[in-house]
C-alpha positions as CSV (number, residue, x, y, z in Angstrom):
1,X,2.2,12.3,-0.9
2,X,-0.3,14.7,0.0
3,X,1.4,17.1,3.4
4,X,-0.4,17.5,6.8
5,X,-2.3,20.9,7.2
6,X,-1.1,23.4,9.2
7,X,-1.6,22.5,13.3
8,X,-2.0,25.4,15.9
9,X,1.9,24.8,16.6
10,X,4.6,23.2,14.5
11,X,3.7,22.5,11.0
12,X,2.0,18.4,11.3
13,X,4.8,17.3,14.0
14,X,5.7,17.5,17.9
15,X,8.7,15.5,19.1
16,X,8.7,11.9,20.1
17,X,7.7,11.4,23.5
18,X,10.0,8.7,25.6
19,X,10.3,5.4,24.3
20,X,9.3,3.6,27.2
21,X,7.4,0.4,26.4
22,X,4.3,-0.4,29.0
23,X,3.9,-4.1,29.2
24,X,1.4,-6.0,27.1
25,X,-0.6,-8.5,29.3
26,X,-1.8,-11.6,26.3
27,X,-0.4,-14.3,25.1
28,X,0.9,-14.3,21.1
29,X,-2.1,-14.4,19.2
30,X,-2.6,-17.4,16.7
31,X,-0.6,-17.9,13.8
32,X,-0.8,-15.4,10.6
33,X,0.5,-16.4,7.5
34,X,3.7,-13.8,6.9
35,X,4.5,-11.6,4.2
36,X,5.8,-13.4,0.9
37,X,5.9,-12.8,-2.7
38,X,2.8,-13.4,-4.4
39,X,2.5,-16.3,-7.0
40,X,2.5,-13.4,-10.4
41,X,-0.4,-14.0,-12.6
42,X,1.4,-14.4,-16.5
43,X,-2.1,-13.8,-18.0
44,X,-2.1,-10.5,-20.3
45,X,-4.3,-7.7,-20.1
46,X,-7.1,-7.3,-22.8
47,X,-8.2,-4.2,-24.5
48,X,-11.7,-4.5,-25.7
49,X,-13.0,-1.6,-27.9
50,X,-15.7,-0.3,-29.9
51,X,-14.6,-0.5,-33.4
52,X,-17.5,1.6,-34.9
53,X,-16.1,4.6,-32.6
54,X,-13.0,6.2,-34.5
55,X,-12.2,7.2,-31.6
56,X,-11.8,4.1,-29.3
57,X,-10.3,2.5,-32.6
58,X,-7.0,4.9,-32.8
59,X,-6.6,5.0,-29.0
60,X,-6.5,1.1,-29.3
61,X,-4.4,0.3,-32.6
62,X,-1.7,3.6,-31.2
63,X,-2.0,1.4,-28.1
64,X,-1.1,-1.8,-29.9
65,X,1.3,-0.4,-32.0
66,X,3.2,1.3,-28.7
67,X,2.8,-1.9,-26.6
68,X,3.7,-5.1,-28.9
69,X,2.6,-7.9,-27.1
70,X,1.6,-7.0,-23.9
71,X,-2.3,-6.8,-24.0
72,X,-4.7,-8.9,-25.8
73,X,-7.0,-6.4,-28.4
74,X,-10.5,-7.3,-29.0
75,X,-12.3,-5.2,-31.3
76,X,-16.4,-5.8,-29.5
77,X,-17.5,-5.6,-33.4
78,X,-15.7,-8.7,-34.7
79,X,-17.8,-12.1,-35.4
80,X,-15.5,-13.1,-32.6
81,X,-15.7,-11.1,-30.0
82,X,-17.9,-13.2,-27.3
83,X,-14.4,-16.1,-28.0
84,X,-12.5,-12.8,-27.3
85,X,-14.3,-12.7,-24.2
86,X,-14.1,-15.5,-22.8
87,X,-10.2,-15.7,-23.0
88,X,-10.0,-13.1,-20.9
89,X,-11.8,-15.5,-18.3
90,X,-14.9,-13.0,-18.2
91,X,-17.8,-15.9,-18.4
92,X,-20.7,-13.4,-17.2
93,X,-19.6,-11.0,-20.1
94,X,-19.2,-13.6,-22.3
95,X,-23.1,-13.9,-21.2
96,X,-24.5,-11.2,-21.9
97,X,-22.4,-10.2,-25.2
98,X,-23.7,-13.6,-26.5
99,X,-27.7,-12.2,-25.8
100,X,-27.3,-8.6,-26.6
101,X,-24.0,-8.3,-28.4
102,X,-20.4,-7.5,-27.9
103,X,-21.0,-3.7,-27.8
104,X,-23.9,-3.7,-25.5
105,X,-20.8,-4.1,-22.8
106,X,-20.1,-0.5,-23.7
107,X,-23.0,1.1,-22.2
108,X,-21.4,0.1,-18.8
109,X,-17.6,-0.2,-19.1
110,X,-17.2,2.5,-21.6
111,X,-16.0,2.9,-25.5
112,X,-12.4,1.4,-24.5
113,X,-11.6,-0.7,-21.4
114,X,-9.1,-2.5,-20.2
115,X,-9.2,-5.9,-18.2
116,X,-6.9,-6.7,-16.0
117,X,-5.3,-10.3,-15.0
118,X,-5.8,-9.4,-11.2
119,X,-9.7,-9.4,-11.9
120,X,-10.0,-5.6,-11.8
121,X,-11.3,-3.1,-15.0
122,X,-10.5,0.2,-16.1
123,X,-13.8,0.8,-17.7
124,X,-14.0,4.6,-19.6
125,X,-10.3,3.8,-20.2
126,X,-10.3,6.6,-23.4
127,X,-10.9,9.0,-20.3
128,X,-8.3,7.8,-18.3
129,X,-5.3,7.9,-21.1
130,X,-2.6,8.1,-18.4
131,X,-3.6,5.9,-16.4
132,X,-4.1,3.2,-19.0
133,X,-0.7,4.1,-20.2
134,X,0.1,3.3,-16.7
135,X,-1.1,-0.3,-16.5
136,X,0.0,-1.5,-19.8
137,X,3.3,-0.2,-18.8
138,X,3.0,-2.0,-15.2
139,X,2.2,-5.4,-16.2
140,X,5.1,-5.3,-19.3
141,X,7.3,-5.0,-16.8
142,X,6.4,-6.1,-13.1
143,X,8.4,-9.5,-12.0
144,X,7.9,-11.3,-9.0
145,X,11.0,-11.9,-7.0
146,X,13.4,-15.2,-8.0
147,X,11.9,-17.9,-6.1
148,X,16.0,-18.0,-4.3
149,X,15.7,-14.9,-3.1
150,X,12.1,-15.3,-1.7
151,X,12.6,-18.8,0.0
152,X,16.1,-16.6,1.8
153,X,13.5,-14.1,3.1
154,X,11.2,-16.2,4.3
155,X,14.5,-18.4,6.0
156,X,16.0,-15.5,7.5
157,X,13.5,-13.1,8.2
158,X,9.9,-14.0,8.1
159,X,10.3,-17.6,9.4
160,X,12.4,-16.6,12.6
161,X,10.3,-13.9,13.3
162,X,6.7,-15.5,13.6
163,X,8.6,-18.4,16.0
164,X,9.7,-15.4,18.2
165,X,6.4,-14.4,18.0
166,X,4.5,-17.1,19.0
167,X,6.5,-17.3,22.1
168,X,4.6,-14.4,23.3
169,X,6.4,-11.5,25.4
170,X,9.5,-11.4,27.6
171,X,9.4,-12.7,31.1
172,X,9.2,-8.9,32.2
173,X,6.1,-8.3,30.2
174,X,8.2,-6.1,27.1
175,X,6.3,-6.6,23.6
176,X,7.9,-10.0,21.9
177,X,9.8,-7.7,18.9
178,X,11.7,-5.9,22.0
179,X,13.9,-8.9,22.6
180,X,17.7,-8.2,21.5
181,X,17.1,-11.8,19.0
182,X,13.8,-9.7,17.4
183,X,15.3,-6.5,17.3
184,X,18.4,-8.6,15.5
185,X,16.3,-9.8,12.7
186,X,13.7,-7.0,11.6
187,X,16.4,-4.7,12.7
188,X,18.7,-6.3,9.9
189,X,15.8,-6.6,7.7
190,X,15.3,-3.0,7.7
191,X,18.8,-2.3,7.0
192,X,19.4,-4.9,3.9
193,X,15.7,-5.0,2.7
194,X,15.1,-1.7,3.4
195,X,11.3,-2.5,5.2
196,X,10.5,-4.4,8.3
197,X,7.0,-6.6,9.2
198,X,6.1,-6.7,13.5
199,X,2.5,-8.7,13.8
200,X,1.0,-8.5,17.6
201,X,2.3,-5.0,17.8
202,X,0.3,-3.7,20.8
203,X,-1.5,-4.6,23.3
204,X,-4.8,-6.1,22.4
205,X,-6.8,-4.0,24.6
206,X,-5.4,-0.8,22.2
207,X,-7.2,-2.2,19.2
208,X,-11.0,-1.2,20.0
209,X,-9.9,2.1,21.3
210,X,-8.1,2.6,17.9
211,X,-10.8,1.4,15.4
212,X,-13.6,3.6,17.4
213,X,-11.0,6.3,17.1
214,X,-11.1,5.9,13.3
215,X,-14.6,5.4,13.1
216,X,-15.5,8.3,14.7
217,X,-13.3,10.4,12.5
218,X,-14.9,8.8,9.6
219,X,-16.9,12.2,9.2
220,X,-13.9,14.2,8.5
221,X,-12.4,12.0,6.0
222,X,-12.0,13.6,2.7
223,X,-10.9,11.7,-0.9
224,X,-7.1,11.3,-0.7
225,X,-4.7,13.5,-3.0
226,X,-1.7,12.6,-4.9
227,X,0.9,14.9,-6.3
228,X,0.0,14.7,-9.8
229,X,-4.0,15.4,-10.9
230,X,-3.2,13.3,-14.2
231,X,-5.2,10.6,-12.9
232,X,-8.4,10.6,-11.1
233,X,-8.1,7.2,-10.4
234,X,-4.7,6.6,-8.8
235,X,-5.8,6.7,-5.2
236,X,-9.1,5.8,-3.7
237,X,-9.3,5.9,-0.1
238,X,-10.6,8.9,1.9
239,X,-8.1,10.4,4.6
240,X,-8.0,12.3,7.6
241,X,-4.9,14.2,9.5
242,X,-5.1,13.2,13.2
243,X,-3.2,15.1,15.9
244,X,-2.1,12.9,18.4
245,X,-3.3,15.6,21.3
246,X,-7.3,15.6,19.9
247,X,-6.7,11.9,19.6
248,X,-5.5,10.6,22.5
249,X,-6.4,6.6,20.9
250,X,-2.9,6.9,19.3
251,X,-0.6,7.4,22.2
252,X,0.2,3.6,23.1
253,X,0.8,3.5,19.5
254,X,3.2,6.4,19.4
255,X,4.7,5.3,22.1
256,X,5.8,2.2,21.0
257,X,6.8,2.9,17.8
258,X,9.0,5.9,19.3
259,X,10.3,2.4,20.6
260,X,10.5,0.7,17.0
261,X,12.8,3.7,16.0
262,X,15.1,3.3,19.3
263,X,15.6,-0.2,19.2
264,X,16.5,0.4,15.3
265,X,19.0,3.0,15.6
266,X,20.9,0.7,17.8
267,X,20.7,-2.0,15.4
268,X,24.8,-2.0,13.9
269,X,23.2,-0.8,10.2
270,X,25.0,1.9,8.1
271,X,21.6,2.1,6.0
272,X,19.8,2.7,9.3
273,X,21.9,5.3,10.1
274,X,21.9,7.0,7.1
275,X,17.9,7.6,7.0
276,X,17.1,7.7,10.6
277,X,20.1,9.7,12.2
278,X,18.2,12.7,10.6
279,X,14.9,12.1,12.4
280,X,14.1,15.0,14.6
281,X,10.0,14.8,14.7
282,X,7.2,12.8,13.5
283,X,4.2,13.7,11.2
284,X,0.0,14.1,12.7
285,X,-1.5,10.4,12.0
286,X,-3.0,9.9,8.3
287,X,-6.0,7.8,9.3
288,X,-7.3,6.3,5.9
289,X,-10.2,4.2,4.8
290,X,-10.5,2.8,1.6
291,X,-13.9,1.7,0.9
292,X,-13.2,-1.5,-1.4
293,X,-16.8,-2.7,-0.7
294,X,-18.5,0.6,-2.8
295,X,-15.5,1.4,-4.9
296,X,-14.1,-0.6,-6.7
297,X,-10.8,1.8,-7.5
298,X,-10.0,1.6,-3.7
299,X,-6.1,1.3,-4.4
300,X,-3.2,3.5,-4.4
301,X,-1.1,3.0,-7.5
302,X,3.1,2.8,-7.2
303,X,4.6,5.6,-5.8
304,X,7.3,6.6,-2.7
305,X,6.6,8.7,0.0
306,X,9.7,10.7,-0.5
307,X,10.5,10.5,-4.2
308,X,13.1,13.3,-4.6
309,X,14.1,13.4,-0.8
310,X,13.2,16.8,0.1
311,X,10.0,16.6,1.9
312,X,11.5,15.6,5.1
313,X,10.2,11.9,5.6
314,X,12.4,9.4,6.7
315,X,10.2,6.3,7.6
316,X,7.0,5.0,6.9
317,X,5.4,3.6,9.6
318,X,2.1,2.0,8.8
319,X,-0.5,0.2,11.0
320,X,-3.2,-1.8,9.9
321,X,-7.1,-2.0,12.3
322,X,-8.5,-4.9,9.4
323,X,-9.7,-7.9,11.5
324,X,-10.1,-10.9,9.6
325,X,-8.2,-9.9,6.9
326,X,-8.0,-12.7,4.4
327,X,-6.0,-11.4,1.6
328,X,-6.9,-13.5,-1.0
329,X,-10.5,-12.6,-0.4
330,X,-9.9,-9.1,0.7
331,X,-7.4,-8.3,-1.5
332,X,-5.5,-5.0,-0.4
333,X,-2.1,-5.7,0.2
334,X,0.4,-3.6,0.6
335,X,3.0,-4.7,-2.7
336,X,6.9,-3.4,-1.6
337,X,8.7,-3.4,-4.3
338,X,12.8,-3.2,-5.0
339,X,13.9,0.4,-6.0
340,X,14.1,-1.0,-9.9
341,X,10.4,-0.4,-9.5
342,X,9.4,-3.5,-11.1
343,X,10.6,-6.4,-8.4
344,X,7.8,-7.4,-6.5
345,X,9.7,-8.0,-2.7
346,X,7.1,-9.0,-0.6
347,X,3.1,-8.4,-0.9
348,X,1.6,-7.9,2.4
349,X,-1.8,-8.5,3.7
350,X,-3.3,-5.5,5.8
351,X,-3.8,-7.7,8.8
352,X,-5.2,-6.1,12.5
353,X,-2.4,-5.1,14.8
354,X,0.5,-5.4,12.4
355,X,2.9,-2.6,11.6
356,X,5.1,-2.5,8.3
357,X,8.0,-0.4,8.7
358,X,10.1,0.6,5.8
359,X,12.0,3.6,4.7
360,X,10.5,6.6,3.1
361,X,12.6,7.6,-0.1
362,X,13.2,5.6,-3.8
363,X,14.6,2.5,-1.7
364,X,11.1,1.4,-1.5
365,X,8.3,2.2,-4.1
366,X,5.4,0.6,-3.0
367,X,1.6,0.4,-4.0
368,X,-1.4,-0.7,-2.4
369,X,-3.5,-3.6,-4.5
370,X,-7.2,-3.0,-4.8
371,X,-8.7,-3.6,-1.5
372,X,-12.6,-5.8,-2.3
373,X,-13.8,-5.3,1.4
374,X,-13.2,-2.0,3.9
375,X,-9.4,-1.3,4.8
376,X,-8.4,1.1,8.0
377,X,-4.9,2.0,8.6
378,X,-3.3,4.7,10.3
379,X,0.1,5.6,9.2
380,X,2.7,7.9,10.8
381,X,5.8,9.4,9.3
382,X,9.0,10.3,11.5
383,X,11.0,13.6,9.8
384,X,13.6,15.2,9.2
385,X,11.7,18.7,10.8
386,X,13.9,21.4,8.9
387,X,13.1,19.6,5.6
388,X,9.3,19.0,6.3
389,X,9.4,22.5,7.1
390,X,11.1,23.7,4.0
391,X,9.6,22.1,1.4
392,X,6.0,22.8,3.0
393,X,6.6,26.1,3.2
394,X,7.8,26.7,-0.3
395,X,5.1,24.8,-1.6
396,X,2.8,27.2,0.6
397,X,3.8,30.0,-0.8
398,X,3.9,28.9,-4.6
């Protein structure tokens, strides 16, 4: 996770301002599907290569010989390579191989590339040897959760959840996830699943504010990092650090999700108190876009935010500015997984006005799926300030 530069005072932090809650004044909007785990695709991946490069050829029988089974290999110089095409379900390559040949496919997608079942492509995949490590690895050993266990979270905490929040707020005007029954559930979701979904999370009126706000920081974006330079492809949305004080678009936001972190710590959860009793500030805004109608590696592979616990982050608090969003068009969920790393928990669509809560260390690895269509979210970490501070300065001075 790439750290906040340094502000004019603290180091990418102030303290929480008062959780008060101002009143929303609308009505529930209409129903949203919730977050559930995806039907997995079973296809394989397929490897397609240009035998007549020695190259490409070793990378892909090394590549066969260290991954039995998991990907298809079709060598573009066999009499049947346009069959080999087509199995993969790739009709217009199928197309063109059949006018031109097999290998003219390799003046675009590279001497090796690798086809995914999701409908993405690695192309130039002899370039990106980690990476392609990386997916043959991911899709040997991803698993969606056991249809039990999904149906349970869908009983206990989706389900109740979306009827609370079609109810719309409290009689007093307090947001509908305020209510002692809401805090209940996603409170106890947090603690046992160890991440928490609140659709209609402000106002309405906040919304235009926010997506102008990230519009007009669009300018200062630059391409995200990640820890490791292995891969250039690993993350692809462009990222700006926000202070809340030359932003003044996020405060209704801050403020209520200095609210979120109230209501949780009252919630009767030793796993809530053991990440959030440490909280002592919160990080400057990342505002990031990935452009998934240019780029079509607008993702951010599997990682956690706080893998070996010592940068300070507690919880992730991510909120989406996507109107629309129609994940099975759009793609770009967010895809929590259980700490094993290969459990798929939940995937869940980027939606306008909803916030995904979840905690910050190896509890919950998470990626985001290829986004086909612009995604905006603005996402805000609360700390543990004399971590943040120590590990960002050590990693200053190295």
């Amino acid at each position: 996770a790439q750290p906040p530069p340094a502000p004019s005072s603290g180091f990418g932090f102030a303290p929480p301002p008062a959780p008060a809650v101002p009143a929303p004044t609308r009505a529930a909007a209409p129903f949203a599907a919730p977050p559930s785990a995806p039907a997995f695709v079973a296809r394989k991946p397929f490897v397609f290569f240009d035998g007549s490069d020695a190259d490409a050829t070793e990378m892909a029988r090394y590549l066969e010989e260290a991954n039995p089974g998991v990907a298809k290999f079709v060598d573009l110089n066999d009499a049947n390579a346009v069959d080999g095409i087509r199995s993969a379900g790739r009709e217009q390559w199928a197309a063109s191989a059949a006018a031109a040949g097999a290998t003219s496919l390799c003046s675009d997608l590279g001497k090796l590339f690798l086809a995914l079942p999701d409908g993405s492509v690695l192309t130039n995949a002899n370039n990106e040897r980690w990476l392609l490590g990386y997916e043959l690895e991911y899709w040997k050993s991803v698993t969606p959760m056991p249809p039990a266990e999904r149906e349970r979270m869908q009983q206990t905490i989706f389900g109740p959840l979306e009827m609370m929040r079609m109810q719309g707020p409290s009689p007093d005007g307090q947001p509908w996830w305020t209510s002692p029954n809401a805090v209940q559930v996603w409170g106890n979701a947090l603690g046992s699943e160890c991440f928490a979904v609140l659709d209609d999370f402000l106002p309405p009126q906040a919304m235009p504010a926010l997506f102008a706000a990230s519009e007009r920081l669009k300018s200062s974006m630059a391409t995200g990092r990640t820890d490791s330079q292995v891969s250039t492809k690993g993350r692809g949305d462009a990222m700006v650090w926000a202070k809340p004080g030359d932003v003044p678009e996020l405060g209704p936001l801050i403020e209520y999700l200095n609210a979120v972190v109230s209501c949780a710590l009252e919630v009767p959860s030793p796993a809530i108190a053991a990440h959030l009793n440490g909280v002592s500030a919160l990080s400057d805004a990342q505002v990031a876009i990935f452009p998934g109608e240019v780029n079509p590696d607008s993702r951010y592979i599997r990682h956690v935010d706080n893998e070996d616990g010592l940068n300070g982050r507690l919880l992730t608090c991510t909120f989406y500015l996507n109107e629309g969003w129609d994940a099975a068009r759009d793609g770009g969920e967010l895809r929590v997984f259980d700490a094993d790393q290969t459990t798929i928990k939940a995937d869940i669509s980027p939606m306008s006005n909803r916030l995904v809560v979840f905690f910050s260390d190896s509890t919950v690895p998470h990626e985001v799926r290829r986004s086909r269509r612009e995604r905006r979210a603005i996402t805000i970490w609360y700390l543990d300030q004399e971590k943040h501070l120590s590990y960002h300065g050590e990693e200053l001075i190295q």
